[in-house]
C-alpha positions as CSV (number, residue, x, y, z in Angstrom):
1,X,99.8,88.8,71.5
2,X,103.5,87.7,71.9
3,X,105.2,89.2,75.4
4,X,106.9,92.1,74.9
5,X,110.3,92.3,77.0
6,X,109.8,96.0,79.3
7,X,112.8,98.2,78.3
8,X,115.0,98.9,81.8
9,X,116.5,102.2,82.5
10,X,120.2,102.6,83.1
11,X,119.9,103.3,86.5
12,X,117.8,100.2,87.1
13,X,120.7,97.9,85.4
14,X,122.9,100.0,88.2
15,X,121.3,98.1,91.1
16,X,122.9,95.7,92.4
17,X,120.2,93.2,92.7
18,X,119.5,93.2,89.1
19,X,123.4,93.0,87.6
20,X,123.8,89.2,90.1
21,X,123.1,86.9,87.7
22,X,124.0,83.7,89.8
23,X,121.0,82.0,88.6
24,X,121.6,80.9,85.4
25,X,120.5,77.3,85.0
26,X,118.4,77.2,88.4
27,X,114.5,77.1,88.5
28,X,112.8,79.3,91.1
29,X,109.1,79.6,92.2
30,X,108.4,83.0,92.8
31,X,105.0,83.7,95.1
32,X,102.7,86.1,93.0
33,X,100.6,88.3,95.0
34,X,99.4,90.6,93.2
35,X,101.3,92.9,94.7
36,X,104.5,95.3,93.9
37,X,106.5,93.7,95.8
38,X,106.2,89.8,94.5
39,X,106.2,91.3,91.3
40,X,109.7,93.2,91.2
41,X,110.7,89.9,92.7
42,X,110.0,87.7,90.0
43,X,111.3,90.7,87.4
44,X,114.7,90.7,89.7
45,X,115.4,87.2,89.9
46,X,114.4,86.8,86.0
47,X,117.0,89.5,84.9
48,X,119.4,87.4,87.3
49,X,119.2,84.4,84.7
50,X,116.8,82.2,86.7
51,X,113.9,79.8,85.2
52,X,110.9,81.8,86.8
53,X,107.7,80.3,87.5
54,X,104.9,82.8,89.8
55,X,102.3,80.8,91.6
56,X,99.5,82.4,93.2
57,X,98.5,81.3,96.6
58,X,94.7,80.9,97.5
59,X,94.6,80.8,101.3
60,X,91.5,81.0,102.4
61,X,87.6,80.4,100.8
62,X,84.0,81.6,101.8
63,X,84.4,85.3,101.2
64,X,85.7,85.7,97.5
65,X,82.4,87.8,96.5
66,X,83.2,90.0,100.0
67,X,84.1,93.4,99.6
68,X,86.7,92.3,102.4
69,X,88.5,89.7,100.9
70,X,90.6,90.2,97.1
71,X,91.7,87.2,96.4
72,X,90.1,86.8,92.8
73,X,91.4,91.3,92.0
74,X,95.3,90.3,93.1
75,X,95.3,86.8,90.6
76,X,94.4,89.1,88.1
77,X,97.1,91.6,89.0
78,X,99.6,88.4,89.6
79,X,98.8,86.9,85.9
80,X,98.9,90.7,84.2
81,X,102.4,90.8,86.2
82,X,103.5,87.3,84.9
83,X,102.5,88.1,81.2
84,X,104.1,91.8,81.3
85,X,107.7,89.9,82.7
86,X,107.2,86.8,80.3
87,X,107.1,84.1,82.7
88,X,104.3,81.1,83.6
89,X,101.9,81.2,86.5
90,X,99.8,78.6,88.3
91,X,97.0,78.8,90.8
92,X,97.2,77.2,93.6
93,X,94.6,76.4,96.6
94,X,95.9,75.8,99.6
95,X,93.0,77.0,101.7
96,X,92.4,73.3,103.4
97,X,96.2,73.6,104.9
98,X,95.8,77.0,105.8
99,X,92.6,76.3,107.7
100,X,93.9,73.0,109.5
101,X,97.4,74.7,110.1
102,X,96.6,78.4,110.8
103,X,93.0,79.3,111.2
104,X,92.2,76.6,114.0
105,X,95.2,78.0,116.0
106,X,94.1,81.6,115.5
107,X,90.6,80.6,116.9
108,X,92.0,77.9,119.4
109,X,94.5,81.1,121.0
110,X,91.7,83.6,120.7
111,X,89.1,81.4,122.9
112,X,92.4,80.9,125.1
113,X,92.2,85.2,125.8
114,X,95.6,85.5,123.6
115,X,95.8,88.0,120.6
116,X,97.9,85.3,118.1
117,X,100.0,86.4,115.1
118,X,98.4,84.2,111.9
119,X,100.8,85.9,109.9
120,X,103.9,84.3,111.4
121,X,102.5,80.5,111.1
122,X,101.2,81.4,107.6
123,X,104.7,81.5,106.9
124,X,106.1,79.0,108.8
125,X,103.4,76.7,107.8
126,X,102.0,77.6,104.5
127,X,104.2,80.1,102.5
128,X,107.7,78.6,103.3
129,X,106.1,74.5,103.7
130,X,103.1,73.8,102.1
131,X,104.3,76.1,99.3
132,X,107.7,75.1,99.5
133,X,107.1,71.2,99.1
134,X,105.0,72.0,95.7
135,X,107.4,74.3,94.5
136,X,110.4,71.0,95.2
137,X,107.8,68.7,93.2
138,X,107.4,71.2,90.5
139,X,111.6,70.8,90.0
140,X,112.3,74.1,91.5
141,X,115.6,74.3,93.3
142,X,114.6,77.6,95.8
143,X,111.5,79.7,96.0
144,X,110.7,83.0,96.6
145,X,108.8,85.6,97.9
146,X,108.5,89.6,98.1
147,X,109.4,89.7,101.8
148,X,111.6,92.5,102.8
149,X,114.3,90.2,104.8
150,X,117.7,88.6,103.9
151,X,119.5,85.1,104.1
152,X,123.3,84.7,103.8
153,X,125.3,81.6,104.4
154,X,127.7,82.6,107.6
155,X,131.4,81.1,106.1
156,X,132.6,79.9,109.6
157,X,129.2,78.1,111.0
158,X,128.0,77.2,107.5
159,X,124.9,78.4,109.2
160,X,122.1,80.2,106.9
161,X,121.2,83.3,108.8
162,X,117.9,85.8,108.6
163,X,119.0,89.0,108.4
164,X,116.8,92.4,108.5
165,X,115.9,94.4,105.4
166,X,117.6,97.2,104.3
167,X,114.6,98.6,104.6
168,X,114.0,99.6,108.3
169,X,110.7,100.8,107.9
170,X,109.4,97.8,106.1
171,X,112.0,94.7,107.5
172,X,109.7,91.8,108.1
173,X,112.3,89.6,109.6
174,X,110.3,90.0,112.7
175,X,107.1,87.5,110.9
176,X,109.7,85.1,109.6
177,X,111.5,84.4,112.7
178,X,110.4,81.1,112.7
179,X,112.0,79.7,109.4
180,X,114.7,77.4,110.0
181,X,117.7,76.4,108.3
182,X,116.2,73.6,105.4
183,X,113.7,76.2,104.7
184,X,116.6,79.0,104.6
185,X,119.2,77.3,102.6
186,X,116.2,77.2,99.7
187,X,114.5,80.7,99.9
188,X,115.6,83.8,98.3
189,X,114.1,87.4,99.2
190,X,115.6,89.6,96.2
191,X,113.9,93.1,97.8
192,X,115.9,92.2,101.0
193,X,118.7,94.4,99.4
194,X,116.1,97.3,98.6
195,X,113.9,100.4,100.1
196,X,110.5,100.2,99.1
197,X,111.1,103.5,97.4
198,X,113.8,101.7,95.1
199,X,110.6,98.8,94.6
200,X,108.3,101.0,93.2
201,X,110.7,103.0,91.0
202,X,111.6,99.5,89.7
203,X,108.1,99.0,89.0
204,X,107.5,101.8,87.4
205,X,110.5,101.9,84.9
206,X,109.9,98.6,84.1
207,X,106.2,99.0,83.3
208,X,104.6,96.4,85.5
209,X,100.9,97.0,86.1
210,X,100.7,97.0,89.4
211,X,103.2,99.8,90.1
212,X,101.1,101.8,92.0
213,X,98.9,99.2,93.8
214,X,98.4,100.2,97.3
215,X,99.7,97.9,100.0
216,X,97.0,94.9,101.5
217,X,97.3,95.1,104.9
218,X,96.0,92.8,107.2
219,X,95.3,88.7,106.5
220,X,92.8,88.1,103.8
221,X,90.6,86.4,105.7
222,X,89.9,89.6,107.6
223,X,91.1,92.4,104.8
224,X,89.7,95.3,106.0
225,X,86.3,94.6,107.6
226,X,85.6,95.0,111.5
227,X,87.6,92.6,113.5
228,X,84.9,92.1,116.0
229,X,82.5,91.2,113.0
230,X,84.2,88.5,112.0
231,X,85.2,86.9,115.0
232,X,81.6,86.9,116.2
233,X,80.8,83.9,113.2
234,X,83.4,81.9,115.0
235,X,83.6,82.9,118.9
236,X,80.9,83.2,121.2
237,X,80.4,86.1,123.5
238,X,80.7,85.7,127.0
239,X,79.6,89.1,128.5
240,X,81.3,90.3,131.9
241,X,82.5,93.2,134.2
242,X,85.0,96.0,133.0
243,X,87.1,97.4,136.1
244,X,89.9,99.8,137.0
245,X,93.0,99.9,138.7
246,X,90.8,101.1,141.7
247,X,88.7,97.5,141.6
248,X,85.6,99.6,140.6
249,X,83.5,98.5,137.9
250,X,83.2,100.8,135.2
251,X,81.5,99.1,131.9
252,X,80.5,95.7,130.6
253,X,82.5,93.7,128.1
254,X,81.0,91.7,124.9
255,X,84.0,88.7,125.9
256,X,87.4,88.6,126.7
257,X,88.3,87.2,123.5
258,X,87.5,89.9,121.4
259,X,89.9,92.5,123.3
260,X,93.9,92.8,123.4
261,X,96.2,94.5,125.8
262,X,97.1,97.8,124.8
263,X,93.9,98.3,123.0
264,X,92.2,101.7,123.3
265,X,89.2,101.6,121.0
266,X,85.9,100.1,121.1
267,X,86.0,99.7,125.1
268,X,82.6,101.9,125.4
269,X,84.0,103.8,128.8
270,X,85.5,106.7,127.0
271,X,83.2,109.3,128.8
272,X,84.4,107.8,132.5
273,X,87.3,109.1,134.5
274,X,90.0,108.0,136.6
275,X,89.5,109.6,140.4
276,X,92.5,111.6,140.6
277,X,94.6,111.3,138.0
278,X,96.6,108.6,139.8
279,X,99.4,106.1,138.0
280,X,99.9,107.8,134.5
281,X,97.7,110.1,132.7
282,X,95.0,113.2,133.7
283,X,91.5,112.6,134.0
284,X,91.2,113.1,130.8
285,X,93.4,110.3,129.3
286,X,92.1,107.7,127.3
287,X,91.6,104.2,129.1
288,X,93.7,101.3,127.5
289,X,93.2,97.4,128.4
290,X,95.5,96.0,130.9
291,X,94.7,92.4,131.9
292,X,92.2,89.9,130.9
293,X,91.2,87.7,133.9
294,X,90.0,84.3,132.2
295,X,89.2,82.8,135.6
296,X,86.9,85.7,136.9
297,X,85.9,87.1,133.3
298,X,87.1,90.1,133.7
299,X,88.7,92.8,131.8
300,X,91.0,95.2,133.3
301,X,91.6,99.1,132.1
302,X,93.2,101.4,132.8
303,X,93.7,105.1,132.5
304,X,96.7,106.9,130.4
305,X,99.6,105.4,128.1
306,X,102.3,105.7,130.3
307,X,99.9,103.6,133.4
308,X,102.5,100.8,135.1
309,X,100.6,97.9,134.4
310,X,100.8,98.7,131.0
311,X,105.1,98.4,131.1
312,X,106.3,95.1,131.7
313,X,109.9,94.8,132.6
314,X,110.1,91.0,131.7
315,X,108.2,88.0,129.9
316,X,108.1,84.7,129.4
317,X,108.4,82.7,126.2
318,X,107.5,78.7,124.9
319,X,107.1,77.5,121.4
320,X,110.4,79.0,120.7
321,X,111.9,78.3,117.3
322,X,115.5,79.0,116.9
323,X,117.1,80.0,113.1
324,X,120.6,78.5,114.0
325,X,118.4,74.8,115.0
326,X,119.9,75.7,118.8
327,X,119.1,78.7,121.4
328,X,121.3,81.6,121.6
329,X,123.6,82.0,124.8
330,X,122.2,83.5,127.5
331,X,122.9,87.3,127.7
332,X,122.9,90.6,126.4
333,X,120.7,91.2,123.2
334,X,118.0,92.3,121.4
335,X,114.1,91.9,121.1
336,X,110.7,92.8,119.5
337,X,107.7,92.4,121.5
338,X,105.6,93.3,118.4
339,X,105.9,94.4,114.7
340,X,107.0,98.0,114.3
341,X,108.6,98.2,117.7
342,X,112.4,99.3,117.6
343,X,114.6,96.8,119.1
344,X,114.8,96.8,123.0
345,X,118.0,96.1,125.0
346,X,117.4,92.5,126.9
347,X,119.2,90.0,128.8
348,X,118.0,86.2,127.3
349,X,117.7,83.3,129.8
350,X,117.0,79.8,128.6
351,X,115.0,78.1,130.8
352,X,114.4,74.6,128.6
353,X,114.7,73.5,124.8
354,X,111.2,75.5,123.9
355,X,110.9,78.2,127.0
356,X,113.0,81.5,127.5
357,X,112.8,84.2,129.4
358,X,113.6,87.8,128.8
359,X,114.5,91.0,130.9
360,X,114.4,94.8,129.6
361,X,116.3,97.5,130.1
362,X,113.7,99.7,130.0
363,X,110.1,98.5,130.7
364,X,108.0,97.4,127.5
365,X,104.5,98.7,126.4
366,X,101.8,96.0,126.4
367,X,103.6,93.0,126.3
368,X,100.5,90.6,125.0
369,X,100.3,87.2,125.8
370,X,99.8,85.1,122.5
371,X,102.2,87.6,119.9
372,X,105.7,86.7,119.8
373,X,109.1,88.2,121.2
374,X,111.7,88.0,118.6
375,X,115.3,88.5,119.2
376,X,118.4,89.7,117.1
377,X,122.1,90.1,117.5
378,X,122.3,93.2,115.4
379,X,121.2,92.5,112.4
380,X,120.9,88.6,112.7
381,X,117.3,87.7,113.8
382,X,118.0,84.6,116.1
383,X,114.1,83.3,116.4
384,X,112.2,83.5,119.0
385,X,108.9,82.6,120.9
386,X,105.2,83.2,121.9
387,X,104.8,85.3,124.7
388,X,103.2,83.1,127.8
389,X,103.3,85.9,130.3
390,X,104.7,89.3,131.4
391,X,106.0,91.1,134.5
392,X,105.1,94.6,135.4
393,X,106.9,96.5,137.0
394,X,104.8,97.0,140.6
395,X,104.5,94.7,143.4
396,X,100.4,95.8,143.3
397,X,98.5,92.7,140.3
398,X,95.5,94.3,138.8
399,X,94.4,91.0,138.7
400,X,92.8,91.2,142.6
């Protein structure tokens, strides 16, 4: 049957995003995820006069047939999205990069006792290069993808600059901090401008199948199932002692690899109790992971949310990656320690070309070695780095 062109409401044709139609003549490789977000993507930049072709991204392999993993449900939902809008798709396997470039990392920082972010180097690695250099040799002259983040050219610096989503409850500038300015100056994020409410109306008056699909969450090649599971097929356990801020031993660990700081379940001490009440919370409180002690195989807990080895009043960052191609100057600005986390007041030191150092205002929760500390000026998300270390704010290390 021929495509039939959806019929767009009034109020849609009102939106801003959809009545810019700077991309008349231009070709544009939209990534198709299946989701509601890709989708109104490609339908946006379509109505915008662009050539639109969807490709669907197969990242990872060995779990298709898993309840965990949908990559073969969301191509279906990416081609029913690419006939509804009238536009090509191609399927694309890039699961050998994503292994060499992403997974080995992940597993290489997890057996180091960090908690890594895969989603951050998928993108700097996969989504906005691998996927990027196909898109250039299909004749495309940008991509883009359903991310809920913003580029604009600054007109004094001629600088491209990542910008948070309208959105603040789903801005994602925070995984894409590591994109610099080639792979800027050819990316377009058309939801950028939009709340996700204002996304799925779209959807919805548009009549694209997936209107209503619920949001993935996670990475696919862990989707939903227990993280512990998985890790086990790749990481061996190296059992050891679980002790509290006292120094007493409270519990036995499966491996330091399989626990992050800040974590509360899945410890197996939650019937023990804190002498006391001392340092943050009753006797009652939930215990939370503090420290992991590579060197002595040890993991560290402690007792209550509010416990002072759990706030760190600085860090230390390497691997940094900088939007603008060159640090920011040192001072007074922004950062995120972790997704979701509103923007703390800090003061930036740069200590070399790929090291920085932050200090807070106000003490941070669970600053975990391995994630990354992102900063912003405002709006502007200037880059940023992986976390190497943290200070807490007591002269006492739980590490003794």
């Amino acid at each position: 049957m021929p495509n039939c062109r959806p019929s767009v409401s009034t109020q849609a044709k009102d939106n801003p995003a959809y009545m810019n139609k700077q991309g008349k003549g231009h070709k544009v490789v939209v990534g198709l995820s299946g989701g509601v977000d890709s989708a109104v993507t490609a339908w946006l930049l379509k109505e915008q006069g662009y050539e639109v072709v969807g490709i669907f991204m197969k990242n990872w392999e060995g779990d298709d047939d898993s309840e965990y993993c949908s990559s073969n449900i969301d191509f279906v939902d990416a081609a029913a999205v690419a006939d509804v809008i009238g536009i090509e798709i191609e399927h694309v396997n890039f699961a050998a990069e994503y292994r060499d470039r992403v997974f080995a990392e992940f597993l290489r920082e997890y057996q180091a006792g960090r908690t890594p972010n895969p989603d951050i180097l998928c993108n700097a690695e996969i989504k906005f290069k691998a996927f990027l250099d196909h898109a250039l040799r299909l004749g495309a002259h940008r991509i883009a993808t359903g991310h809920y983040a913003r580029v604009r050219q600054n007109p004094q610096t001629q600088k491209y600059e990542l910008l948070k989503g309208l959105d603040p409850s789903k801005d994602q500038s925070y995984f894409l901090h590591r994109l610099d300015q080639d792979q800027l100056s050819k990316t377009l994020f058309p939801i950028g401008e939009l709340h996700k409410t204002e996304v799925r109306r779209l959807a919805a008056e548009i009549g694209l199948p997936n209107a209503r699909k619920k949001d993935s969450t996670g990475i696919c090649f862990i989707g939903e199932r227990p993280f512990r599971d998985f890790l086990n097929r790749y990481i061996a356990r190296q059992p050891g002692p679980i002790k509290d801020d006292q120094g007493r031993t409270i519990g036995k660990h499966v491996g330091l690899s399989f626990y992050t700081l800040g974590q509360r379940q899945g410890l197996g001490i939650g019937g023990i109790k804190a002498k006391g009440a001392q340092r943050g919370g009753g006797e009652h409180a939930p215990w939370f992971v503090a420290r992991k002690d590579l060197e002595k195989n040890t993991l560290w807990v402690v007792q209550g949310h509010e416990h002072a080895w759990l706030q760190s009043t600085a860090l230390q960052a390497d691997d940094a990656s900088w939007v603008a191609g060159v640090a920011p100057a040192p001072g007074p600005l922004s950062a995120k320690t972790r997704y979701r986390q509103a923007d703390a007041a800090c003061t930036l030191s740069v200590d070399s070309e790929a090291t920085f150092s932050l200090s807070f205002a106000q003490p941070q929760w669970a600053v975990t070695p391995g994630q990354s500390a992102v900063l912003y000026d405002g709006e502007v998300c200037l880059g940023g780095g992986v976390i190497a270390a943290s200070q807490i704010g007591l002269t006492t290390s739980p590490l003794k």
